[in-house]
ROSEKOL-860465 format. One record per atom (N, C-alpha, C): atom name; chain; x negated, y, z negated; residue in three letters. Coordinates in Angstrom, 2 decimals, decimal comma. Layout:
# residues N
(pt "CA"; "A"; (X; Y; Z); "ALA") ...
//
This chain:
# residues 114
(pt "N"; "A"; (-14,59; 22,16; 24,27); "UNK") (pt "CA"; "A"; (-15,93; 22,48; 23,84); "UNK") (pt "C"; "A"; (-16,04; 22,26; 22,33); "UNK") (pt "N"; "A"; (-17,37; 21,70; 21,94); "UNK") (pt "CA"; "A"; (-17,33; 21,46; 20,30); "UNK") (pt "C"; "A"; (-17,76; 22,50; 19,65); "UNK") (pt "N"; "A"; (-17,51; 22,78; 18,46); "UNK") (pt "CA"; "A"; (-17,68; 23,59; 17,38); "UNK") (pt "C"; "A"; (-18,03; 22,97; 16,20); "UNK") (pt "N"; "A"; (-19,45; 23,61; 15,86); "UNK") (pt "CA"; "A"; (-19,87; 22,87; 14,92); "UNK") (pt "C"; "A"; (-19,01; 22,86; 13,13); "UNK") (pt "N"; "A"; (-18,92; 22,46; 12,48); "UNK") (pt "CA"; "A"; (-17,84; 22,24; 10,95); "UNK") (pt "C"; "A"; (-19,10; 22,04; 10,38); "UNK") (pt "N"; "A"; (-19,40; 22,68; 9,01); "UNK") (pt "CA"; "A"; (-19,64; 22,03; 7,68); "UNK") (pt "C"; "A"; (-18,97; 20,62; 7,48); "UNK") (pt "N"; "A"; (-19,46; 19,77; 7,06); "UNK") (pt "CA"; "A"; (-18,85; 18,24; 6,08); "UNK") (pt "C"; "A"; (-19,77; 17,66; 4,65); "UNK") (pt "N"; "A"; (-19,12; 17,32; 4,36); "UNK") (pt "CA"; "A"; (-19,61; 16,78; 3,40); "UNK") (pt "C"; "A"; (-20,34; 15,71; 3,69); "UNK") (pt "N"; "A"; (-21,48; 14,91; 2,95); "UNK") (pt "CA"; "A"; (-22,22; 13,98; 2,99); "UNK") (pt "C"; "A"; (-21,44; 13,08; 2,63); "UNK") (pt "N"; "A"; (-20,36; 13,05; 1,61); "UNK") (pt "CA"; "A"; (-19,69; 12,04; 1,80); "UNK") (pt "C"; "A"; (-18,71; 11,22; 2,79); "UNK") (pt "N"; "A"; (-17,75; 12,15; 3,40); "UNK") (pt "CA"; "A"; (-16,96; 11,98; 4,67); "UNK") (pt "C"; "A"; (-17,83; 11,61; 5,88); "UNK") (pt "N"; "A"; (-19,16; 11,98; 5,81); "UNK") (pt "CA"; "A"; (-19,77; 11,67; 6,79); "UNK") (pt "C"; "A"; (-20,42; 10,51; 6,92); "UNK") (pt "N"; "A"; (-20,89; 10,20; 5,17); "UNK") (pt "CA"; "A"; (-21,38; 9,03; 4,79); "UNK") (pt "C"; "A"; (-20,02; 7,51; 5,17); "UNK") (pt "N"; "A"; (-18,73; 8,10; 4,93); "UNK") (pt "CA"; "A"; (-17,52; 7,06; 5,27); "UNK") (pt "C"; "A"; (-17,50; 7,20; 6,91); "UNK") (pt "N"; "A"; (-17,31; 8,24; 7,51); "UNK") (pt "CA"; "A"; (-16,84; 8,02; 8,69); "UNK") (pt "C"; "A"; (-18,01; 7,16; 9,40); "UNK") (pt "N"; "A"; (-19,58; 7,08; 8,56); "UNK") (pt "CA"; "A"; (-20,65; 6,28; 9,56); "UNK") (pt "C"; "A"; (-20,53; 4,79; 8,97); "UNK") (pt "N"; "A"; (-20,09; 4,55; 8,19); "UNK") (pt "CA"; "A"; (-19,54; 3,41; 7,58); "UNK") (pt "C"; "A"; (-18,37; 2,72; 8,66); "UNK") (pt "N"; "A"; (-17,14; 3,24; 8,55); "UNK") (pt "CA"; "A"; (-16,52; 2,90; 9,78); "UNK") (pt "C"; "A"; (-16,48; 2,97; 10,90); "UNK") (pt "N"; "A"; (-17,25; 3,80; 11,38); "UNK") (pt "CA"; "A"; (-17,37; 4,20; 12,74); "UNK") (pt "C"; "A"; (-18,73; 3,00; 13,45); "UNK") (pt "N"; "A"; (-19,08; 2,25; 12,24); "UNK") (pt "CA"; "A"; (-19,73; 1,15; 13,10); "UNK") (pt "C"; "A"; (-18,66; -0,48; 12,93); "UNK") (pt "N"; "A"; (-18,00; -0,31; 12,09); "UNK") (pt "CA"; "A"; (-16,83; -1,33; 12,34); "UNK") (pt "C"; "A"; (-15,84; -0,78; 13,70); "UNK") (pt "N"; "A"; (-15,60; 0,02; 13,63); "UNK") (pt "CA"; "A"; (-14,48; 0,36; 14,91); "UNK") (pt "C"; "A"; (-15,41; 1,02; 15,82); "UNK") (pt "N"; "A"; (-15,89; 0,93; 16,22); "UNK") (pt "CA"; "A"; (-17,48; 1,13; 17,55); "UNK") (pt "C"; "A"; (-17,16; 2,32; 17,76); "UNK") (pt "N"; "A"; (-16,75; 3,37; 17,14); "UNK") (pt "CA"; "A"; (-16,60; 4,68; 17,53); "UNK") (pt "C"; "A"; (-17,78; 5,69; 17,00); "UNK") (pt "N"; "A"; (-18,16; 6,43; 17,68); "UNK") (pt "CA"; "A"; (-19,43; 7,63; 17,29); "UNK") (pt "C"; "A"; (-19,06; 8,23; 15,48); "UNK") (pt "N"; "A"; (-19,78; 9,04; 15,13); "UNK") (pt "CA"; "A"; (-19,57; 9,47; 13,76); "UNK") (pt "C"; "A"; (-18,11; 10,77; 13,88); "UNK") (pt "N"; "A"; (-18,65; 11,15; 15,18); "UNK") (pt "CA"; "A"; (-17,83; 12,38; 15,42); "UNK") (pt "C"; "A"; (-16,11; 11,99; 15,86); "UNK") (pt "N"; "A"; (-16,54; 10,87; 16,97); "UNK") (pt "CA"; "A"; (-15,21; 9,88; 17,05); "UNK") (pt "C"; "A"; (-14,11; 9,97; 16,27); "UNK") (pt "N"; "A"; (-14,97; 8,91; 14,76); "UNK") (pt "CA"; "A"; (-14,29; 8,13; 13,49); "UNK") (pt "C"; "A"; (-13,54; 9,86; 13,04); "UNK") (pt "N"; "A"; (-13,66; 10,91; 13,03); "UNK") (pt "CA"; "A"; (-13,94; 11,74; 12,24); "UNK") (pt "C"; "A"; (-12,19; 12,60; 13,15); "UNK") (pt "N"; "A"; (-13,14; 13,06; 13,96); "UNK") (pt "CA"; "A"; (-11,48; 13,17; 15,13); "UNK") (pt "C"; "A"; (-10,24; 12,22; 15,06); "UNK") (pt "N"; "A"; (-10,42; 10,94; 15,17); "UNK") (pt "CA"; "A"; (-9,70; 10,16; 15,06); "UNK") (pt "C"; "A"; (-8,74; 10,36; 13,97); "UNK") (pt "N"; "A"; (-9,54; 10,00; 12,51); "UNK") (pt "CA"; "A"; (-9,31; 10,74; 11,11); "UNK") (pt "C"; "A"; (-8,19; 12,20; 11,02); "UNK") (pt "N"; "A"; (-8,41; 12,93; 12,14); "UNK") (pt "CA"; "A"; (-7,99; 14,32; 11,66); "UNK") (pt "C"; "A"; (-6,91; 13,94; 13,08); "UNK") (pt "N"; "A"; (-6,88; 13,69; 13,81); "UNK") (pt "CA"; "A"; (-5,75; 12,91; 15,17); "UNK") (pt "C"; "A"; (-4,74; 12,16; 14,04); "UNK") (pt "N"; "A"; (-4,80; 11,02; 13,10); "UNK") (pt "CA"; "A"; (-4,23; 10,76; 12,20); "UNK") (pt "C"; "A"; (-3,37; 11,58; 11,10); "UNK") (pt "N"; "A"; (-3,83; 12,41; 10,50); "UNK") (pt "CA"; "A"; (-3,43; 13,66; 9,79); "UNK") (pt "C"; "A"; (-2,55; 14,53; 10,10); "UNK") (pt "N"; "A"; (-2,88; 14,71; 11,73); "UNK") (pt "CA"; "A"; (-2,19; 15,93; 12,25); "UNK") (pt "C"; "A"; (-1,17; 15,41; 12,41); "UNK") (pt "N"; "A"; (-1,13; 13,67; 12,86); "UNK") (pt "CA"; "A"; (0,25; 13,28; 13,41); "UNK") (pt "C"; "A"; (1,11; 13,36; 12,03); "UNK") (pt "N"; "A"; (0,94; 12,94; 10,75); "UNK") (pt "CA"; "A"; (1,54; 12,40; 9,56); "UNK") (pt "C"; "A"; (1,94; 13,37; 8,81); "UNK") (pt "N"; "A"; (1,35; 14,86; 8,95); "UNK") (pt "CA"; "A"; (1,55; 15,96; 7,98); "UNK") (pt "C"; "A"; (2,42; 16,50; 7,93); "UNK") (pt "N"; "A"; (3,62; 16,69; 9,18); "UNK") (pt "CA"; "A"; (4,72; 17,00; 9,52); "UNK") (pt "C"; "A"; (6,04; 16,25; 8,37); "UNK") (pt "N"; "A"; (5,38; 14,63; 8,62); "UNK") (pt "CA"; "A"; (6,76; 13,55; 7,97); "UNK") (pt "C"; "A"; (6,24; 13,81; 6,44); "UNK") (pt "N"; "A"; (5,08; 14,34; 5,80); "UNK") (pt "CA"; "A"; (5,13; 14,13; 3,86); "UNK") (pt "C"; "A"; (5,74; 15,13; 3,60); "UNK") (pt "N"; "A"; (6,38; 14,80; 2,52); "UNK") (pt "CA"; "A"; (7,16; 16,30; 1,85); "UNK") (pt "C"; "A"; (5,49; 16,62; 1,14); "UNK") (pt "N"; "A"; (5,64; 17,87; 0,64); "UNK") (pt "CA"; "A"; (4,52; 18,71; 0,55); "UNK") (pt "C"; "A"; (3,96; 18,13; -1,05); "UNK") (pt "N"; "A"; (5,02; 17,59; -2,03); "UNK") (pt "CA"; "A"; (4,09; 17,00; -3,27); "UNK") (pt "C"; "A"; (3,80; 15,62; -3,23); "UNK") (pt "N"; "A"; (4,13; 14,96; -1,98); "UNK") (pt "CA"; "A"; (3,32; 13,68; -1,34); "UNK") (pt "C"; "A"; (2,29; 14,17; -0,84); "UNK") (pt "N"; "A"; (1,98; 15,24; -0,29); "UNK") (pt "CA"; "A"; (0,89; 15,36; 0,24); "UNK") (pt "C"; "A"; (-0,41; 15,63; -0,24); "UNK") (pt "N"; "A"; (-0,14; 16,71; -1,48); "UNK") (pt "CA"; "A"; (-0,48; 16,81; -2,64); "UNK") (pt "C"; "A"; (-1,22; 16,04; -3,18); "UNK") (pt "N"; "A"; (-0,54; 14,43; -3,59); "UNK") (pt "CA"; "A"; (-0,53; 13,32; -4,48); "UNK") (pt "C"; "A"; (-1,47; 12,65; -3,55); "UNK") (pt "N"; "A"; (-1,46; 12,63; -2,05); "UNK") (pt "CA"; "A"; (-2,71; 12,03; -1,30); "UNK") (pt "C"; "A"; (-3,66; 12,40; -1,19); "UNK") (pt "N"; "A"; (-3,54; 13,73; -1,22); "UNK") (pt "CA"; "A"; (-4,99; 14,51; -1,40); "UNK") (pt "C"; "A"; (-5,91; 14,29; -2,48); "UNK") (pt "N"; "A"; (-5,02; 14,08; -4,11); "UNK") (pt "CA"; "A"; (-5,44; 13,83; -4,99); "UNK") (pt "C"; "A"; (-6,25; 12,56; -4,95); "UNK") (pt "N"; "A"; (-5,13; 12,00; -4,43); "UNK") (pt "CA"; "A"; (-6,09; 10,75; -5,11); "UNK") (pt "C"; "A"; (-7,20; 10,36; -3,62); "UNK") (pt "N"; "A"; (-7,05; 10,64; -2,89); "UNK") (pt "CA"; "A"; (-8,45; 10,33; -1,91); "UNK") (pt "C"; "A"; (-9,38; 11,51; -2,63); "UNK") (pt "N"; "A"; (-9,21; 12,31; -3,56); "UNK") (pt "CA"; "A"; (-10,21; 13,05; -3,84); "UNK") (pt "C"; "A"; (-11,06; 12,29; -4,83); "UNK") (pt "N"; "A"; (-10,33; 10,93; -5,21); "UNK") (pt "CA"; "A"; (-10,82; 10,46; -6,65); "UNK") (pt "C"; "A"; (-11,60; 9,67; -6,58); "UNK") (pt "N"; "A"; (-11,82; 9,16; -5,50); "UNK") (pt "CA"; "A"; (-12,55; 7,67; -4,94); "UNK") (pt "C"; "A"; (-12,74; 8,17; -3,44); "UNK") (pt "N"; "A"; (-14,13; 8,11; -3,25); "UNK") (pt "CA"; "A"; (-14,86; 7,91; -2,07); "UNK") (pt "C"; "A"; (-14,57; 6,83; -1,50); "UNK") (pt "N"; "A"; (-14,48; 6,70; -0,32); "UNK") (pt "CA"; "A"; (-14,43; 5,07; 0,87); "UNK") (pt "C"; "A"; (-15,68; 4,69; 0,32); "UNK") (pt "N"; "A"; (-16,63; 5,10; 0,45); "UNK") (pt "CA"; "A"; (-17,92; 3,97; 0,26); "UNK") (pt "C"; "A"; (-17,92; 3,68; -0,98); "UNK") (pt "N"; "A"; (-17,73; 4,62; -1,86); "UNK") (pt "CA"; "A"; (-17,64; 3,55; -3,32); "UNK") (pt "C"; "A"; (-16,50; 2,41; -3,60); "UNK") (pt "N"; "A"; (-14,67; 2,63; -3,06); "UNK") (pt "CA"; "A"; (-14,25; 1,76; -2,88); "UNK") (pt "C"; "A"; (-15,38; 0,46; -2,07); "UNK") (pt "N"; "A"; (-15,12; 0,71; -1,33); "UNK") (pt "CA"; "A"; (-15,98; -0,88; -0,37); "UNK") (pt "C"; "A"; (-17,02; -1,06; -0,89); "UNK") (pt "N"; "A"; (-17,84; -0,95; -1,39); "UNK") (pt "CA"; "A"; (-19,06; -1,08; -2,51); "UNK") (pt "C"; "A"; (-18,18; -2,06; -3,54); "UNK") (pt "N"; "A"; (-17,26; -1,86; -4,38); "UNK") (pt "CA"; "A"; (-16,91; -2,30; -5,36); "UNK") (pt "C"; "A"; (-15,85; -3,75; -4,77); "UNK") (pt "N"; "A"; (-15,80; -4,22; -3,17); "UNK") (pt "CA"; "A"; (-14,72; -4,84; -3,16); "UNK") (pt "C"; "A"; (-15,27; -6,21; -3,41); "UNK") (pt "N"; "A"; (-16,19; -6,53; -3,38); "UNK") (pt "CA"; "A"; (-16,88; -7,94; -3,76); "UNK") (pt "C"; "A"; (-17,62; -7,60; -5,12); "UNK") (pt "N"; "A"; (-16,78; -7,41; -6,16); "UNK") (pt "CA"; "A"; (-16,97; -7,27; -7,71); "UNK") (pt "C"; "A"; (-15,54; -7,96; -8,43); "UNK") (pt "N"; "A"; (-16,03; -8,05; -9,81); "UNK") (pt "CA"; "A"; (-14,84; -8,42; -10,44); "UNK") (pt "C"; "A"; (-13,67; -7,05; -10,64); "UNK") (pt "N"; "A"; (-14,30; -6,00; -10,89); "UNK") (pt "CA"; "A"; (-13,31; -5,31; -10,72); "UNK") (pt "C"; "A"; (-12,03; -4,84; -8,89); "UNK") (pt "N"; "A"; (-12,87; -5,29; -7,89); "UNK") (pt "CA"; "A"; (-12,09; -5,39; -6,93); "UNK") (pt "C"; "A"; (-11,24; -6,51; -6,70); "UNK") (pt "N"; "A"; (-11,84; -7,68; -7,31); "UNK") (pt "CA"; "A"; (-11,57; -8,99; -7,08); "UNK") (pt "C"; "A"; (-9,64; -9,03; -8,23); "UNK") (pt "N"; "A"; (-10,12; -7,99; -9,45); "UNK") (pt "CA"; "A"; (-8,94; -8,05; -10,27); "UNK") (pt "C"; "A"; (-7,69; -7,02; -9,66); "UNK") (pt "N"; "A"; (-8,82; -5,76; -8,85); "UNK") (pt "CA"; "A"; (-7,48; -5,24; -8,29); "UNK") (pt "C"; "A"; (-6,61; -5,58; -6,74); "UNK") (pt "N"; "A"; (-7,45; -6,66; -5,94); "UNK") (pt "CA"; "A"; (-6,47; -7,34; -5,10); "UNK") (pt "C"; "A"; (-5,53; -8,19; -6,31); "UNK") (pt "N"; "A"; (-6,30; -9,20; -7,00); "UNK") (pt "CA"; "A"; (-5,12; -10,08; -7,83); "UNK") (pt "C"; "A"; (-3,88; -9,56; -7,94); "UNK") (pt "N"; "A"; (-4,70; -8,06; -9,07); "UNK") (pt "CA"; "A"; (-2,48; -7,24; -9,40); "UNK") (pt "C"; "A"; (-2,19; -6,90; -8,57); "UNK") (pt "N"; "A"; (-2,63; -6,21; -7,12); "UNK") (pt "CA"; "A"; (-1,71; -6,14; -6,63); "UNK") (pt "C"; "A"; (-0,75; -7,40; -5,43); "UNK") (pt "N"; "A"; (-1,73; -8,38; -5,50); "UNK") (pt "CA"; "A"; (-0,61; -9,57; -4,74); "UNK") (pt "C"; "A"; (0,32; -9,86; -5,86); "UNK") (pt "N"; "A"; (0,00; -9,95; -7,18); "UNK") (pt "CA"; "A"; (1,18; -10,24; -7,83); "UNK") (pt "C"; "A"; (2,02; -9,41; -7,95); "UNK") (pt "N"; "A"; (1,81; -8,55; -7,44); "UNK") (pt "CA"; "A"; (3,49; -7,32; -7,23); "UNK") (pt "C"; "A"; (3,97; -8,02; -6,10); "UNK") (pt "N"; "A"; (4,08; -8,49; -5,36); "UNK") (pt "CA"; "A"; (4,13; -9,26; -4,05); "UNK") (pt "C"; "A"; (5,27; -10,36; -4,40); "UNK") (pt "N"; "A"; (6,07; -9,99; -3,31); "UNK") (pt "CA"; "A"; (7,77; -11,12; -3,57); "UNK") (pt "C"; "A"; (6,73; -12,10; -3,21); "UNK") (pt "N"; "A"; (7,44; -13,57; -3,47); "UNK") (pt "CA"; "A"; (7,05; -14,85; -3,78); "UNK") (pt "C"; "A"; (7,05; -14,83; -1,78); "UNK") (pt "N"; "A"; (6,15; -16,29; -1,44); "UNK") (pt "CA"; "A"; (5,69; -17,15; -2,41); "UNK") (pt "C"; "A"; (4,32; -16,53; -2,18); "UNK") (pt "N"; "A"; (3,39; -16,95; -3,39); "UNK") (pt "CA"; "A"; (2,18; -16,80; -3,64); "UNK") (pt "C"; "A"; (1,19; -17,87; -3,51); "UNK") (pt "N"; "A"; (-0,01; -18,11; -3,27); "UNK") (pt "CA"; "A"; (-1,28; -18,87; -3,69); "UNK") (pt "C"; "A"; (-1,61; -18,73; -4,29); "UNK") (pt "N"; "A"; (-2,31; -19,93; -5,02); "UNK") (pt "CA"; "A"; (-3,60; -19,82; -5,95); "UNK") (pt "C"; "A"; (-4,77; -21,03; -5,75); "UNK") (pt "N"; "A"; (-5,82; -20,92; -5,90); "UNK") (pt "CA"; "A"; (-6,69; -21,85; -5,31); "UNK") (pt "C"; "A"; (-6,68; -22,79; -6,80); "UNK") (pt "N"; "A"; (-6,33; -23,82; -6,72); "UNK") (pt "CA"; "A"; (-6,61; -25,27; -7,46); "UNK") (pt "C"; "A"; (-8,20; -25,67; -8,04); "UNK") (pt "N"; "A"; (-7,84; -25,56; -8,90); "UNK") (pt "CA"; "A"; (-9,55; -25,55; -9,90); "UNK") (pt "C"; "A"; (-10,03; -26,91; -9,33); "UNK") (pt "N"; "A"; (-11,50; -26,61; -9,23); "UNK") (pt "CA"; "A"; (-12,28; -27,86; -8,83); "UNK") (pt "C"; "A"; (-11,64; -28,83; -7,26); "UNK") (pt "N"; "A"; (-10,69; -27,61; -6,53); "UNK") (pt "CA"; "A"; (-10,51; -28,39; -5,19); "UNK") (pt "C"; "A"; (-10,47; -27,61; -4,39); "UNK") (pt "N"; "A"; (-11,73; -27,43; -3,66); "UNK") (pt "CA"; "A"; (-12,15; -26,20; -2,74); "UNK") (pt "C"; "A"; (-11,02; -26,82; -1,59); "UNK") (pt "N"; "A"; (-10,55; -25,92; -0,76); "UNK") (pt "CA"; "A"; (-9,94; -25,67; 0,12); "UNK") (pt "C"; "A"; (-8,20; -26,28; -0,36); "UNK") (pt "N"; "A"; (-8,21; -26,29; -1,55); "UNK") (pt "CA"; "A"; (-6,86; -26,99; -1,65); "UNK") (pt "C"; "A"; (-6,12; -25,05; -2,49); "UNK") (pt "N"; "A"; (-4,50; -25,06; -1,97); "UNK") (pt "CA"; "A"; (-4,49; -24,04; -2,63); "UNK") (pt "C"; "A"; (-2,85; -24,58; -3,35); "UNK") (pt "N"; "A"; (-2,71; -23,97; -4,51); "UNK") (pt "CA"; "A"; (-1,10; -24,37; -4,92); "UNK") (pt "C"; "A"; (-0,51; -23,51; -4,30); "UNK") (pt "N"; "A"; (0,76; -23,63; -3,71); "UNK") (pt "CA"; "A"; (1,76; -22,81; -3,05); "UNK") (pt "C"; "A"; (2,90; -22,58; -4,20); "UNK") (pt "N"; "A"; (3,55; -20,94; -4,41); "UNK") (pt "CA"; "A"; (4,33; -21,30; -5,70); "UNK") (pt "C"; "A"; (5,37; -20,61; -4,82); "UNK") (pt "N"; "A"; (6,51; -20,98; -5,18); "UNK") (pt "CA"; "A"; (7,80; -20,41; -4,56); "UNK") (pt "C"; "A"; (8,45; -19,65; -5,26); "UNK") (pt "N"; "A"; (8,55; -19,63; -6,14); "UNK") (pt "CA"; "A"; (8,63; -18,71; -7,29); "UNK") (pt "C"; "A"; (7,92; -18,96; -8,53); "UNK") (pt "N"; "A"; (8,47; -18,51; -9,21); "UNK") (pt "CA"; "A"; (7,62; -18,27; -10,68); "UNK") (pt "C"; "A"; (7,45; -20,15; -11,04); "UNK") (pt "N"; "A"; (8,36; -20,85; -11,00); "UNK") (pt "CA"; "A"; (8,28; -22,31; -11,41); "UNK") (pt "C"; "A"; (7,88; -23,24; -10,24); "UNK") (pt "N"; "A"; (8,29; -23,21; -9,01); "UNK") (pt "CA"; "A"; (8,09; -24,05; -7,96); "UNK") (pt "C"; "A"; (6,65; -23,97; -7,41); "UNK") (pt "N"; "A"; (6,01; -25,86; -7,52); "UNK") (pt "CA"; "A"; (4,75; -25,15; -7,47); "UNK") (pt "C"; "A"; (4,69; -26,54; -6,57); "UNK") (pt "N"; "A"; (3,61; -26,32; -5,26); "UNK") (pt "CA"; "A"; (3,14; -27,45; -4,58); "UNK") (pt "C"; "A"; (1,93; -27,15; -3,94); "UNK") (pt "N"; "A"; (1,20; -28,19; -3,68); "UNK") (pt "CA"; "A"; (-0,49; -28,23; -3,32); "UNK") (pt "C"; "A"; (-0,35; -27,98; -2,12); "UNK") (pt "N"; "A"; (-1,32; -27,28; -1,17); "UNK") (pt "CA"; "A"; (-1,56; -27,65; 0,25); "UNK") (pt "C"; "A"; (-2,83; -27,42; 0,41); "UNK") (pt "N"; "A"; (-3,17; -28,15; 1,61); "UNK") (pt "CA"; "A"; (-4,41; -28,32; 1,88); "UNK") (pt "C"; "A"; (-4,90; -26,99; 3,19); "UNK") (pt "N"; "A"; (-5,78; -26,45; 3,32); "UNK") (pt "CA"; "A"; (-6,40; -25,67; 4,18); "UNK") (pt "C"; "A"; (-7,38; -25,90; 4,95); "UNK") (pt "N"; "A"; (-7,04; -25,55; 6,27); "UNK") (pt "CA"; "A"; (-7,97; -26,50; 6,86); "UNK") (pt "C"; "A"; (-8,71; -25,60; 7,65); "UNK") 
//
């Protein structure tokens, strides 16, 4: 039987955000969410858990995804593929669908994408 919860407009505002990508109801996304939690809370030591709490407290889901087609999202995929063991891409100036393949820091070759 359900029981109604207080939520926030924001969690509710994310879970209706995803809950129409993954076809699940608002209440679904939200269970699901806390089905997730319950399984994982056991394996964090308690100042990991802490440190997740924190920082999902710092950034909303909808303002992340809001910001991912900006330059500032666009710079924080970049750093983080370049933390990323080799090999890497980079798209070739003035040759749409062509990308350089680098194998490491010096080894560098074109390929085409098709």
């Amino acid at each position: 039987m359900g029981q109604p919860v207080k939520l926030s407009g924001e969690l509710v505002s994310d879970a209706r955000n995803i809950a129409e990508v993954s076809q699940r109801s608002i209440a679904g996304q939200i269970e699901y969410w806390a089905s997730i939690g319950k399984s994982l809370e056991p394996l964090l030591r308690g100042d990991r858990a802490l440190a997740l709490c924190q920082a999902g407290a710092t950034r909303p889901l909808s303002e992340l995804i809001a910001e991912v087609d900006s330059e500032v999202g666009r710079k924080r995929v970049h750093d983080y593929l370049e933390q990323l063991p080799y090999p890497h891409y980079k798209p070739v100036d003035g040759r749409p669908g062509i990308l350089c393949l680098l194998r490491d820091s010096l080894c560098r070759q074109r390929i085409a994408i098709h």
